[in-house]
N, C-alpha and C positions, 0 to 999 in steps of 0.2 A: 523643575518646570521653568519655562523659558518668563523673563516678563511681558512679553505679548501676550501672555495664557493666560494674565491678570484678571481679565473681564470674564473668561469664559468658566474660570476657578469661582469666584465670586468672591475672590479671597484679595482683598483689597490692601495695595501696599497705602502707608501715610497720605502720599500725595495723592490718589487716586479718590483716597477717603475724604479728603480736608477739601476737593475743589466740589466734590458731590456734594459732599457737605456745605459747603459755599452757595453751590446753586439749588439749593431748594427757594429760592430769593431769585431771581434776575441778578447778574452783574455782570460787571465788565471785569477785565483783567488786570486789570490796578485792583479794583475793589475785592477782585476775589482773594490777590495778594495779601492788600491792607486787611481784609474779616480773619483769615489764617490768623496772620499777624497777633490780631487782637482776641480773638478765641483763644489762643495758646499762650498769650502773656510774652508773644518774642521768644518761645520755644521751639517754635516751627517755624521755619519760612520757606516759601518756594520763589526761585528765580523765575523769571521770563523765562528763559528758554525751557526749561524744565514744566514752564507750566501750559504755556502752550501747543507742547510736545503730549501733554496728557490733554488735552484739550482736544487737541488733533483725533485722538483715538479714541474715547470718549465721547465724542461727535460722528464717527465711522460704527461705533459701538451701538448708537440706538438711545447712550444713556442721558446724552443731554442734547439741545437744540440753539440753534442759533434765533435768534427774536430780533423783531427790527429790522431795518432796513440797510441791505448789506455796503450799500455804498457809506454810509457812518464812520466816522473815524474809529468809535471804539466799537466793537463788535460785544455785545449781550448775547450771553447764556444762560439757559435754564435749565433745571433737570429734568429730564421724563420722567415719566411714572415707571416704567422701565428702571429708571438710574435711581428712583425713590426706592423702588421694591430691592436693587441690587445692593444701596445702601443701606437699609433695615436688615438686610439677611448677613452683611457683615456687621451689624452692630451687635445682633445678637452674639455671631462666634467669639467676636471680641469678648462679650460678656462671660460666655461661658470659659474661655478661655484665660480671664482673672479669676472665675472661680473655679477654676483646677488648681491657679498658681498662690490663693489663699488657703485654701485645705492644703495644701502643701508646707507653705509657709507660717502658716498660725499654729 
């Protein structure tokens, strides 16, 4: 499946996950970088272009909103309820899908 199909699978690649994840808060695009950043210990990090790119479609998606006023240097996003609901139904799969990989593994 193509990754355009991302949102419509509900099956959330990292980056898709960690900016949703970001915007359950208002922020801007530094900040969303910098919260990754420090959620993950400098395990994760997304570029500008890459995160603006999920920004882009995620915003066309329904799943988050721009706040503020658009003339602003930094532009503020939020998640929708939409982007909450889409982020909680991938947190579960993820869950479930470490407990396939520990009954497996243990």
């Amino acid at each position: 499946m193509a990754r355009n199909d991302v949102l419509e699978t509900g099956e959330l690649t990292d980056t898709y996950y960690y900016i949703l994840l970001s915007l359950v808060e208002a922020r801007h695009g530094y900040l969303i970088m910098k919260n990754i950043e420090e959620l993950t210990d400098k395990k994760f990090t997304i570029g500008p272009a890459s995160m603006y790119t999920t920004i882009k479609k995620l915003l066309t998606a329904g799943m988050i909103e721009q706040i503020g006023d658009d003339a602003e240097t930094r532009k503020t996003y939020i998640a929708t309820k939409q982007g909450i609901d889409l982020l909680k139904k991938d947190v579960k799969r993820r869950e479930e899908m470490i407990r396939h990989a520990k009954a497996i593994l243990e």
